[in-house]
C-alpha positions as CSV (number, residue, x, y, z in Angstrom):
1,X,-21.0,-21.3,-25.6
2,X,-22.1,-18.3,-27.9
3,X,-25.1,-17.3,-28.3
4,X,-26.8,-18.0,-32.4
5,X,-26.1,-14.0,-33.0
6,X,-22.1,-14.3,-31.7
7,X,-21.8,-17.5,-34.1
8,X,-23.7,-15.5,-37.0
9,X,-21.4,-12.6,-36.6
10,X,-18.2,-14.6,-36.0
11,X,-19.0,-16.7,-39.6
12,X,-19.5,-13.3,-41.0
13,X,-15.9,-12.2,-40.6
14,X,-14.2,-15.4,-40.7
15,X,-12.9,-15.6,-37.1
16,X,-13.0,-17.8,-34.3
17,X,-13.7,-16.1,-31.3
18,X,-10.1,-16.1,-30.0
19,X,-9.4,-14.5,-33.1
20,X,-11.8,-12.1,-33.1
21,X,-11.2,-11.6,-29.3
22,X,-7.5,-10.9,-30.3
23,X,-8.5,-8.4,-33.0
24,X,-10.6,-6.7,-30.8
25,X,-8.2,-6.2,-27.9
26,X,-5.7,-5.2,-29.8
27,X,-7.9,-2.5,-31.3
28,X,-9.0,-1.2,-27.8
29,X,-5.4,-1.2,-26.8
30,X,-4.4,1.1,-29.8
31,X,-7.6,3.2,-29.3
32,X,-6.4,3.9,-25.8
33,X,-2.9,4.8,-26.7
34,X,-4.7,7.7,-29.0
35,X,-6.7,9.0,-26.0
36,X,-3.3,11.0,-24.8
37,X,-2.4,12.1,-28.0
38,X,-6.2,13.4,-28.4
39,X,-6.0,15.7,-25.7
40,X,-2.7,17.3,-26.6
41,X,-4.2,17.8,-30.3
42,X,-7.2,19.7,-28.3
43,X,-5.1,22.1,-26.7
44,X,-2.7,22.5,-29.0
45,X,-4.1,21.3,-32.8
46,X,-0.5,21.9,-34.2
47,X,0.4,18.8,-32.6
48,X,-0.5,15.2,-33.6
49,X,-2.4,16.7,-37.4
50,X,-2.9,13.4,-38.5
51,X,-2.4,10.9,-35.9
52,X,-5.4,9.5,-34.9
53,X,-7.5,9.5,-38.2
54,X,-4.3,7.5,-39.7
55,X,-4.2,5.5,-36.2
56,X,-8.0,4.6,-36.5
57,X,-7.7,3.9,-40.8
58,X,-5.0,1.5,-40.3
59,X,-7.0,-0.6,-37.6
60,X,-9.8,-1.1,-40.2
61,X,-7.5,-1.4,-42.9
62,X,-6.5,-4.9,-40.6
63,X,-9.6,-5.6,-39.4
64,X,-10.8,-5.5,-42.8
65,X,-7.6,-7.2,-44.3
66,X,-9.3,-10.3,-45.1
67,X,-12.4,-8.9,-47.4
């Protein structure tokens, strides 16, 4: 079903691919939720200081939770 590289890449992080499937979407969905806040922080950089770089350092903080 996966290709050698998939397999590789899955052993490398210790997931199955519903896990990683799981990580990844719930990453995506987070990511998108920032896209809002982004634009408000472009107009108006008051807004939001520190949202997105401590929204984007807690998803690798999980996704790296197991190293």
């Amino acid at each position: 079903m996966f290709s050698k590289q998939c397999k590789a890449h899955l052993d490398e992080v210790g997931e199955t691919g519903l896990q990683h499937a799981k990580g990844a979407i719930k990453a995506a969905i987070k990511l998108q939720g920032l896209v809002p806040i982004l634009l408000i922080h472009a107009i108006a950089p008051r807004l939001f200081i520190n949202t997105a770089t401590n929204t984007m350092r807690d998803i690798l903080k999980d996704r790296n939770h197991g190293e």
